[in-house]
C-alpha positions in Angstrom: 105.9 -1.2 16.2 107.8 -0.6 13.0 106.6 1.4 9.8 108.6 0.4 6.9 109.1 2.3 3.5 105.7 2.7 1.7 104.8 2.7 -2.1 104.3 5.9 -3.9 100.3 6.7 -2.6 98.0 6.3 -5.5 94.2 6.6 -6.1 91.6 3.6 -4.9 92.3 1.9 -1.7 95.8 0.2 -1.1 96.6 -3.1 0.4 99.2 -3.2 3.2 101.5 -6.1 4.8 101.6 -6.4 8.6 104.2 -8.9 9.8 103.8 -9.9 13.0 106.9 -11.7 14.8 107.1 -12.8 17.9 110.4 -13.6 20.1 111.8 -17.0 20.7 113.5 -16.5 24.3 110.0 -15.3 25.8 107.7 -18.0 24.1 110.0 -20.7 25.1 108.9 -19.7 28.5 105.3 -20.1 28.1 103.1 -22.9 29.9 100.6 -24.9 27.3 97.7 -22.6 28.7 99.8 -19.2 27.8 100.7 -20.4 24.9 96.6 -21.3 24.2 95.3 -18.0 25.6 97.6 -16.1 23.5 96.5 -18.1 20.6 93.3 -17.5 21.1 93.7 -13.5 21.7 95.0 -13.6 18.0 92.1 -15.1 16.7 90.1 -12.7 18.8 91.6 -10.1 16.9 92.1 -11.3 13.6 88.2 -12.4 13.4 87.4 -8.6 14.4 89.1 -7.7 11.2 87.2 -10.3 9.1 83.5 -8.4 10.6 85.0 -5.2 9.5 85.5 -6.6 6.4 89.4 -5.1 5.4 90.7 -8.6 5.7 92.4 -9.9 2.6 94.1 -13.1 3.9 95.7 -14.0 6.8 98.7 -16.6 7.4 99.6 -18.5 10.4 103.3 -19.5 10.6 104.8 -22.3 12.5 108.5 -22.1 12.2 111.2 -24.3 13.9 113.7 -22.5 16.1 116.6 -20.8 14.1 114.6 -21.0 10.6 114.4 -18.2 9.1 111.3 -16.5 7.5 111.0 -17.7 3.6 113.8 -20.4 3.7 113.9 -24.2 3.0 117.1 -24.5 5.0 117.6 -26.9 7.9 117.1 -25.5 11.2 120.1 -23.6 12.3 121.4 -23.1 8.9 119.9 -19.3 8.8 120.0 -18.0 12.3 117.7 -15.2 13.1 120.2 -12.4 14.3 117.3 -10.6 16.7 115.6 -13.9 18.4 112.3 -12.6 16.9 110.2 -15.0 14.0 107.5 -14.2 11.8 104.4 -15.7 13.3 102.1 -14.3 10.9 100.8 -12.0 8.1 97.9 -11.0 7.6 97.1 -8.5 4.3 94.5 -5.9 4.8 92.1 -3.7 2.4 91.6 0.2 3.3 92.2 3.6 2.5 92.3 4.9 5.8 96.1 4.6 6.7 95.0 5.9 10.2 92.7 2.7 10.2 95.8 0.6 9.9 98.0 2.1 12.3 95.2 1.7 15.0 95.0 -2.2 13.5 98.5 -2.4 14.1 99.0 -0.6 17.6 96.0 -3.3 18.8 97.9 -6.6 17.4 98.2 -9.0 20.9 101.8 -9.3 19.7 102.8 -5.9 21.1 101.5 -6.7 24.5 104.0 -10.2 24.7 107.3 -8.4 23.6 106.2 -9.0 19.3 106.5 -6.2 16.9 104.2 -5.3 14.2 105.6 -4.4 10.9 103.3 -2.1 8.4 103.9 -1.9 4.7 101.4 -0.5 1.8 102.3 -3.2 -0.6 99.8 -1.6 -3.5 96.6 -0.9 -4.5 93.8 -2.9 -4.3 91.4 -3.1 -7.3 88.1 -1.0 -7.5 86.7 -4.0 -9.2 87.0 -7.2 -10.6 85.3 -7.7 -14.2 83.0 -10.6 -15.1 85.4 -12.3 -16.8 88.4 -12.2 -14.3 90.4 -8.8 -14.7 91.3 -7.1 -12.2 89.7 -3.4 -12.5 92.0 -0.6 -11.0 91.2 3.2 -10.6 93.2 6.1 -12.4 95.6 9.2 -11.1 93.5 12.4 -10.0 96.1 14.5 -12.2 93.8 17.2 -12.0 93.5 17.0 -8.0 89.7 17.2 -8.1 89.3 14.9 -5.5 91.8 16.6 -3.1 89.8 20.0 -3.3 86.2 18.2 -2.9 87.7 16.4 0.3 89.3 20.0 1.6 85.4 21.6 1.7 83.9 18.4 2.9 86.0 18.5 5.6 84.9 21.9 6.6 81.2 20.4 7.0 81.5 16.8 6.5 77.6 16.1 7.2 77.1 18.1 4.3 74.9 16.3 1.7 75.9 18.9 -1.1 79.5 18.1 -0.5 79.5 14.3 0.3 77.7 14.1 -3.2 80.3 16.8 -4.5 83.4 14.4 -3.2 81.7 11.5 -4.4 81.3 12.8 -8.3 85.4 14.0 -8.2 86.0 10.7 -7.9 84.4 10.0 -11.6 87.1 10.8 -13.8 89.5 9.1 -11.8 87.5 5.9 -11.3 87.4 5.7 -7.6 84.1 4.4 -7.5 84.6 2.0 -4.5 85.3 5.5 -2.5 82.4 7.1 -4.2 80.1 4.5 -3.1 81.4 5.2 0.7 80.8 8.7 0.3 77.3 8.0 -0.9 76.3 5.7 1.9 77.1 8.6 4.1 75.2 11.1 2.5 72.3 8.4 2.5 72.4 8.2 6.3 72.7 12.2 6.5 69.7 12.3 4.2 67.7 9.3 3.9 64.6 10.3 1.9 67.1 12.2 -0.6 66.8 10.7 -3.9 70.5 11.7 -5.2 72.6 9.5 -3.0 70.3 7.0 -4.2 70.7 7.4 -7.7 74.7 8.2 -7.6 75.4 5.1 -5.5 73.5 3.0 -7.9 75.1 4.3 -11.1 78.7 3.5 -8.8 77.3 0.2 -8.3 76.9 -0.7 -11.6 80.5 0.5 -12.7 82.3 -1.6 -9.9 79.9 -4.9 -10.6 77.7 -5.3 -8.0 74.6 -5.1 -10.4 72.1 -6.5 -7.3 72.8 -3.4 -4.6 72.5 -0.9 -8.0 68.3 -2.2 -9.0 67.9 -1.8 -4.9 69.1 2.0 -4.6 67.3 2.7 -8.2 64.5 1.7 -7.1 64.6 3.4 -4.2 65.2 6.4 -5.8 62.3 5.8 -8.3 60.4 5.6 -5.5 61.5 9.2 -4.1 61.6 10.6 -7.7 59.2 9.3 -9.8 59.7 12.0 -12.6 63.3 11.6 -12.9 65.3 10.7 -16.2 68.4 9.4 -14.6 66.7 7.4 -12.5 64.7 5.9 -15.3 67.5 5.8 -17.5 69.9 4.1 -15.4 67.2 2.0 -13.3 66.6 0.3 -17.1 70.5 -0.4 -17.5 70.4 -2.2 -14.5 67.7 -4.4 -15.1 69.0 -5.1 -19.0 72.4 -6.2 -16.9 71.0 -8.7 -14.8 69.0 -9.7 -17.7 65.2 -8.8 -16.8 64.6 -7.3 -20.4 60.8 -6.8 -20.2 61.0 -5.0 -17.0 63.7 -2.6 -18.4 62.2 -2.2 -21.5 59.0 -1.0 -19.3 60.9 1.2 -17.0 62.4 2.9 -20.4 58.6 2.9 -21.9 57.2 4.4 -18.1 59.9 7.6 -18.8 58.7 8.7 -22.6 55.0 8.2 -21.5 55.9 11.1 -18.8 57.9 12.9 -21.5 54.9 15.8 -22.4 53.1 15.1 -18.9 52.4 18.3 -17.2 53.8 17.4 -14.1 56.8 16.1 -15.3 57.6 19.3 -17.6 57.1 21.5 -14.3 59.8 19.6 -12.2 61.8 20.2 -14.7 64.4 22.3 -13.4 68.7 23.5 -13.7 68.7 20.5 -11.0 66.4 17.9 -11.4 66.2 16.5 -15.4 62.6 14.7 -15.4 61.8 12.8 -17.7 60.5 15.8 -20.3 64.0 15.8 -21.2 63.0 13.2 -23.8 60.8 15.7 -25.5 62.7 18.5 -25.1 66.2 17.2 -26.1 67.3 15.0 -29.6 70.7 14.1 -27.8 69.3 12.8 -24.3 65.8 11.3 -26.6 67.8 9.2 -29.4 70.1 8.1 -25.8 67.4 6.6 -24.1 65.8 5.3 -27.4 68.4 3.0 -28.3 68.5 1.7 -24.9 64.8 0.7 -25.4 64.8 -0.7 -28.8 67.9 -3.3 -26.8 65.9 -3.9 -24.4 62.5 -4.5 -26.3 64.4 -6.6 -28.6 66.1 -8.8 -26.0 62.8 -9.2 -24.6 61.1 -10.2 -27.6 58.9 -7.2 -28.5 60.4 -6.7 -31.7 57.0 -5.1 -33.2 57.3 -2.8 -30.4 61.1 -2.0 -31.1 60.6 -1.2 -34.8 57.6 1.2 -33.6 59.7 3.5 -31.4 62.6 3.3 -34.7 59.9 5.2 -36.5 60.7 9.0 -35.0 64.1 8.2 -35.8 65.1 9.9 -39.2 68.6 11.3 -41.3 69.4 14.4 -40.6 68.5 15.1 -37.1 70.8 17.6 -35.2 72.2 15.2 -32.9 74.9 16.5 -31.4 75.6 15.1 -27.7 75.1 11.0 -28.4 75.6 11.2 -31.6 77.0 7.6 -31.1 73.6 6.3 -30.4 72.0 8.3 -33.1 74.3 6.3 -35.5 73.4 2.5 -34.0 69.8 3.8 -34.6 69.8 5.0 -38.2 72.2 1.3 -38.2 69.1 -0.5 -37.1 67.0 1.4 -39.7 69.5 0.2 -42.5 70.4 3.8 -43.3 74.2 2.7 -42.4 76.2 -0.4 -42.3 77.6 -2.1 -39.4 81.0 -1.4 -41.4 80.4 2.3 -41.6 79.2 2.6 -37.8 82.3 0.7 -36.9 84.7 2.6 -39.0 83.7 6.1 -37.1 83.7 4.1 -33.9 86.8 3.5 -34.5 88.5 7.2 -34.8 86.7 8.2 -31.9 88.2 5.7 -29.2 85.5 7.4 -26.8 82.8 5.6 -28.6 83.7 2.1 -29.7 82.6 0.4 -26.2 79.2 2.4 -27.6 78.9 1.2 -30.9 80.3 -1.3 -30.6 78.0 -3.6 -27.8 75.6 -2.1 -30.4 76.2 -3.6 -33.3 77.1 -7.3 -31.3 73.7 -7.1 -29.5 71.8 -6.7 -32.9 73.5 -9.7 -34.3 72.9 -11.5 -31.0 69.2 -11.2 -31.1 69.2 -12.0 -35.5 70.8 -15.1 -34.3 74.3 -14.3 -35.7 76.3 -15.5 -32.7 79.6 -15.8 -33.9 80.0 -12.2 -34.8 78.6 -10.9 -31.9 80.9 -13.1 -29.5 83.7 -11.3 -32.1 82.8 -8.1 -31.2 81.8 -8.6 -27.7 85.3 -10.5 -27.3 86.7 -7.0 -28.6 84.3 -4.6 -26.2 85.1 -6.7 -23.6 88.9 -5.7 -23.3 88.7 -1.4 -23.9 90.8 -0.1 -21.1 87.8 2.0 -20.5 86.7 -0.7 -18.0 83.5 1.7 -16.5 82.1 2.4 -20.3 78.8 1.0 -20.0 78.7 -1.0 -23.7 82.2 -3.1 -22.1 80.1 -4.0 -19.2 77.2 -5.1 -21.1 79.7 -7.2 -23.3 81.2 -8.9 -20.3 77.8 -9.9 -18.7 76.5 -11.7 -22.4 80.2 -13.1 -22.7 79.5 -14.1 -19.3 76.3 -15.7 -20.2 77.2 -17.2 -23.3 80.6 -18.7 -21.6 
């Protein structure tokens, strides 16, 4: 087996190239049965990848004596120097390097005189967007995720630390990875309402809106009392589009906000649902959130009601880009002003923006929303919730 040069190593998982040749002096010996069984073995093997679920693609070749790999030459034109052809190539999805070598040391090919040839041709995506981009993760500069993997290997049935090595991977996007790290912790722990919650706010960054309501739920179920939960259970639902039942979950979360209950649990790690009394920042959050989701389901009566505790002046400090959609929805400020601020802080455009285009979505104004949903929609900050939002209505409108 031969390891050629790789790529520069980067974050998410990588792709890699094996190249499987085979040698023309021994297959020329084969009887039609060998050369069946064989063929068969390779299936055998190739199908095991496919139930694993790394395989990319896989290509059978069926070359003519002498032809050499990639050309449109007559036979004998190009000859191959070492009697060995490519007989296939098969791309694979991992980031377990180990995992590939193993694939490769297994290949049938070794067994019949073949070689295997292994190449990390890139990195694979973390994510594809509704609308076709590819979605890729970003350099840990700051090596966070190098020193959460060094203590989780010390104890690697850890829950603390698999949820530890699963939130390095935020800032550098490595959500796929996060979501593996998750799952693990989930079969560690599985009446842990964390893993639950992490895994589904992962879930909802990479696409995969479906598996994100199921591990919300779940983790509803666990913790009841829990903002996150609530607050990101209700995103989830407003993705896929069930408006009434995330505009309920929302509601379910500031009806527990002064329950007694919910202000004892309470704590440094566990934010229940109180928050939304106790905080402006966290409270005007949710509250937008709501007064979308109300108004995409209808309620509009409802939507204005909840507006009312929303006044100038309040010291907003963390969200203060939802604090500004709301006094937008008030009147208090025009869409031109909102956008204008939006636009010297890059961090909240995806915010304001998806904002403002979901307002003049439901007043019927579809033309500008599409505008500003078409300009959401391409921020290079592809996990910022307001550009997912935009690609699932451009989605829907498309």
């Amino acid at each position: 087996m031969v390891v050629e040069a790789e790529h520069a190593e980067q974050a998410g998982t990588s792709e890699f190239v094996l190249v499987l040749r085979s040698s023309w002096s021994e297959d020329s010996q084969l009887e039609p049965d060998e050369v069946q069984e064989r063929e068969d073995e390779l299936a055998k093997w190739t199908s095991k990848l496919v139930t694993d679920g790394i395989l990319v693609s896989a290509s059978d070749l069926a070359l003519e004596r002498g032809m050499r790999f990639g050309s449109s030459e007559a036979p004998g034109s190009a000859q191959v120097q070492d009697d060995h052809y490519v007989a296939a190539v098969i791309t694979l999805r991992t980031d377990d390097e180990d995992e590939i070598m193993a694939i490769a040391g297994s290949s049938p090919h070794l067994r019949y005189g073949g070689t295997v040839t292994v190449r990390r041709v890139g990195v694979a995506p973390q994510a594809t967007s509704l609308l076709g981009e590819e979605l890729y993760a970003r350099e840990d500069v700051t090596g966070e995720v190098a020193a959460a993997d060094a203590a989780l290997a010390k104890a690697p049935e850890d829950v603390a630390l698999l949820l530890a090595a699963g939130r390095a991977r935020w800032s550098s996007w490595q959500y796929r990875q996060a979501v593996d790290l998750y799952t693990r912790a989930i079969d560690v722990a599985p009446d842990d309402w964390r893993p639950y919650t992490d895994r589904g706010i992962r879930r909802v960054a990479i696409r995969k809106f479906d598996g994100a309501i199921t591990d919300l739920e779940r983790a509803r179920e666990l913790a009841p009392l829990n903002y996150d939960v609530s607050y990101y259970l209700g995103f989830a639902y407003f993705l896929e589009g069930r408006f009434e039942e995330a505009a309920n979950e929302y509601l379910r979360c500031f009806d527990l906000a002064d329950n007694p209950t919910s202000r004892a649990a309470q704590s440094y790690g566990f934010r229940s649902c109180s928050q939304i009394a106790d905080d402006v920042g966290w409270r005007v959050a949710i509250t937008d959130w709501t007064v979308r989701a109300l108004r995409r389901a209808g309620r509009h009566d409802e939507a204005m009601e909840l507006l009312d505790g929303i006044t100038p002046g309040m010291p907003v400090e963390a969200y203060a880009a939802y604090y500004r959609l709301l006094l937008f929805y008030k009147g208090h400020i025009t869409a031109e002003e909102l956008l204008s601020v939006g636009e010297r802080d890059p961090n909240d455009i995806e915010t304001v923006g998806y904002g403002v285009a979901n307002w003049y979505l439901v007043e019927g104004d579809t033309a500008r929303a599409v505008a500003m949903l078409e300009d959401v929609a391409v921020s290079p900050r592809w996990p910022a919730y307001g550009r997912i939002a935009a690609e699932v209505d451009l989605a829907r409108l498309r």
